[in-house]
C-alpha positions, 0 to 999 in steps of 0.5 A: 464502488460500481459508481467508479467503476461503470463509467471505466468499464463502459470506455473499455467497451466503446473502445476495445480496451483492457485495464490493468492497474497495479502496482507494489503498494497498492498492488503486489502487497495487497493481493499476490502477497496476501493470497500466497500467505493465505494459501498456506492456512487451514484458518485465517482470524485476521490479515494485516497488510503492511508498508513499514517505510524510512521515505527520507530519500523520496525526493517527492515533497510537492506531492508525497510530503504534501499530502502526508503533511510532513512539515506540517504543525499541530495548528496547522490546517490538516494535509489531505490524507488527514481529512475524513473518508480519504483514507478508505477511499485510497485503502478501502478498495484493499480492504474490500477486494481481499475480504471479497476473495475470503468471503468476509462481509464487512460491517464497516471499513474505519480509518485511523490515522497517528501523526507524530511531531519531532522535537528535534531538526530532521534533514534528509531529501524530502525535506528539512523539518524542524522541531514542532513539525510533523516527521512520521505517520501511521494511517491505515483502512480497517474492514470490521465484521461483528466489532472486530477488526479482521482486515487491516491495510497499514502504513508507518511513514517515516522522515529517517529512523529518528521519526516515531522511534517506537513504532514499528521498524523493517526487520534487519536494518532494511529501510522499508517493507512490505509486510503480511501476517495472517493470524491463524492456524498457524500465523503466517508473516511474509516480508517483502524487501526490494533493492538495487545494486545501484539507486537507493532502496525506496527508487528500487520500490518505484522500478517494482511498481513500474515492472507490475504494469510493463510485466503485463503489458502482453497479457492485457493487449490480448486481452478482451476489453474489460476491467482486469484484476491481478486475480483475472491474470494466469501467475505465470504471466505476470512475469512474462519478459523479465528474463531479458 
């Protein structure tokens, strides 16, 4: 991890600069939604952080759906997400940062990922796909401490509500959700839905990524040069300028 980031830090100073990334997955569910959950337990056994999402409408094929492997065959060479250490190289970070901030040591981060093939033609806008070919996936980076799971990062990925009928579904007819349970005393679950009283519920998901970023903008340019994290910044001014 310093590998990555020494040379990013290094730029910061040569340059003056602040660096804030963010986002709502991965971002808000993996950090502000995990550390209000966990501020509600006097013990936490395990955290499992949580996208339960219908991408049908994304109309993202060329990279999402691609790297997803939706379309894809059982024959077919794997997309990238299915090649080894990619997902923890996307996840892992998740994992590490929310097992840092509970004093968790890691023995080892594993991925799983569960493709699931369609018998049936599904169409929707990120693509058509027909029988034989992928429609759904579930993936996620594991942190482990004495052989047992203690922080999951999660994502069930479906083509519409037909995909993998039994795995798990948003509650309440939502098409997605961003989902944290804590097991402990007690076991706390927070559910996160976006919407729009215009665009569809996933270009919802996109404007809540974009306003983690824009509602951070002032804080980071008075920031010192550096490396910022959402635990670096005062709550309040993540929503500075959303009352417009």
């Amino acid at each position: 991890m310093w590998r990555r980031r020494a040379p990013l830090a290094t730029a910061c100073a040569a340059g003056e600069a602040s660096l804030f990334v963010n986002g709502i997955d991965p971002g808000y569910s993996g950090d502000t939604a995990v550390y209000g959950a966990l501020s509600l337990v006097t013990r936490a056994d395990s955290i499992l952080v949580q996208e339960v999402c219908d991408y049908g409408n994304y109309d993202d094929f060329d990279f999402t759906g691609t790297s997803m492997g939706f379309g894809l065959t059982r024959d077919d060479e794997p997309p990238p997400l299915f090649l080894p250490g990619v997902i923890i190289s996307m996840f892992g970070g998740l994992v590490r940062n929310i097992a840092g901030h509970v004093g968790v040591e890691l023995d080892e981060m594993r991925q799983r990922i569960e493709p699931w093939y369609t018998d049936e033609r599904i169409e929707c806008a990120m693509a058509t796909i027909e029988p034989g070919q992928l429609a759904a996936v579930r993936f996620a980076a594991v942190g482990v401490c004495g052989g047992v799971p203690v922080i999951t990062v999660e994502h069930v990925t479906r083509l519409t509500a037909a995909a993998a009928p039994h795995w798990p579904y948003p509650p309440d007819g939502h098409i997605g959700v961003h989902r944290v349970v804590v097991e402990g005393e007690p076991r706390v679950e927070v559910n996160t839905h976006v919407s729009h009283p215009v665009f569809d519920p996933t270009d919802a998901g996109c404007i809540s990524t974009a306003a983690r970023a824009v509602n951070t903008i002032d804080w980071v340019c008075r920031a010192p040069s550096g490396l910022f994290a959402v635990a670096d910044i005062p709550p309040t001014e993540l929503i500075r300028g959303v009352m417009w």
